[in-house]
C-alpha positions as CSV (number, residue, x, y, z in Angstrom):
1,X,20.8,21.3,0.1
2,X,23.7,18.8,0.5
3,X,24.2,17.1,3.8
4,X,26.9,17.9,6.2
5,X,29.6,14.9,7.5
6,X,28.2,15.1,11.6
7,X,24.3,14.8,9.5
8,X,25.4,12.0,7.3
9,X,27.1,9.8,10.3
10,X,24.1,10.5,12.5
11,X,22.3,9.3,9.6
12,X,24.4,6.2,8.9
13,X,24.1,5.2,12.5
14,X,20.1,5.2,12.6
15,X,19.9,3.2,9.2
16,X,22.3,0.7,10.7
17,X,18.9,-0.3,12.7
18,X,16.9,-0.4,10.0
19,X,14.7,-3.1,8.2
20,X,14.3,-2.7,4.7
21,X,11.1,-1.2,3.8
22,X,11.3,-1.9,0.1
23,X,12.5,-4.5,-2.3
24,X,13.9,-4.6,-5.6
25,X,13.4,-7.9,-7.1
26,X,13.8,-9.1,-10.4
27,X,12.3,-6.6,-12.7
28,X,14.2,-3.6,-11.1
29,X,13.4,-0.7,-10.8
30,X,9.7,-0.4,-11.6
31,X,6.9,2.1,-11.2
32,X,5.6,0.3,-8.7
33,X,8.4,0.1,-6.7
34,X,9.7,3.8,-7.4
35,X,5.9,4.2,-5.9
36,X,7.0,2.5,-2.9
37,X,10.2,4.4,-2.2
38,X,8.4,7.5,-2.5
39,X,5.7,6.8,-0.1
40,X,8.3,5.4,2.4
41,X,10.5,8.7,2.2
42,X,7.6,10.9,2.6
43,X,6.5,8.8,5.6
44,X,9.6,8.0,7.1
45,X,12.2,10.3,5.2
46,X,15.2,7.3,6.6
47,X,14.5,4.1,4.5
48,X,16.5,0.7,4.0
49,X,16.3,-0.6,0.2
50,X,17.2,-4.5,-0.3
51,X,18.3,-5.5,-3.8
52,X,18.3,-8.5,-5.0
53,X,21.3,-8.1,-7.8
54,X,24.7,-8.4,-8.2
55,X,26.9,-5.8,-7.4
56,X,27.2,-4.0,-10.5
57,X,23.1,-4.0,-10.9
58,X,22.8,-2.9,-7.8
59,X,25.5,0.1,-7.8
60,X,23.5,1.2,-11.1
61,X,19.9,0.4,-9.2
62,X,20.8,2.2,-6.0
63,X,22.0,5.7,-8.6
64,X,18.8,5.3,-10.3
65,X,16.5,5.3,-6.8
66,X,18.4,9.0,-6.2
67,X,17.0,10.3,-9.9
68,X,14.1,9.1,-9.1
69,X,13.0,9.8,-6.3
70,X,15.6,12.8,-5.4
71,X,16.9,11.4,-2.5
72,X,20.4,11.1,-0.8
73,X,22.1,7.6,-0.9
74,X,23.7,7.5,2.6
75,X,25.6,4.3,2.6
76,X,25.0,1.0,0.7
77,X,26.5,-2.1,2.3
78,X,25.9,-5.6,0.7
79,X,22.4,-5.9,-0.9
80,X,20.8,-3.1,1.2
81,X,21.4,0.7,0.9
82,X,20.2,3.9,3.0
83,X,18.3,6.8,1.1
84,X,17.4,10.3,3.0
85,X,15.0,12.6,1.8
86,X,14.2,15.4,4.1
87,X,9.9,16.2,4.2
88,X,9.0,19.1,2.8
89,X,8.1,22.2,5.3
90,X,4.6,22.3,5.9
91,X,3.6,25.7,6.9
């Protein structure tokens, strides 16, 4: 279900105050750190990624987090981006 404009600003602001939780280094996006993301989103559902690319890598890098992990890309500013996924209803 997309997200609504008040959602995504209210989302924005609380990733402003974020660390970043995981890092893409040199070897991009690899199992292991597609791993990561998804055990950050499913613990925290607001993450900060850093990249450490140029801007083109990371433009393609941040697309290829959303496919793989299903998540929203809230903003990207500079070498870190915001991703949302929502947890799954329990019950």
């Amino acid at each position: 279900m997309p997200l609504t404009n008040p959602e995504i600003r209210q989302l924005k602001a609380k990733g402003q105050h974020l660390e970043p939780v995981v890092r893409v280094g040199k070897s991009g996006l690899t199992s292991s750190v597609v791993q990561a993301t998804e055990a950050a989103l499913n613990s925290h559902e607001l993450i900060k990624i850093r990249f450490n690319h140029d801007r083109d890598e990371r433009k393609a890098l941040a697309r290829q987090v959303v496919d793989a992990t299903g998540a929203a890309l809230i903003m990207q500013v500079g070498k870190v981006a915001v991703f949302y996924r929502s947890k799954p209803n329990s019950g």
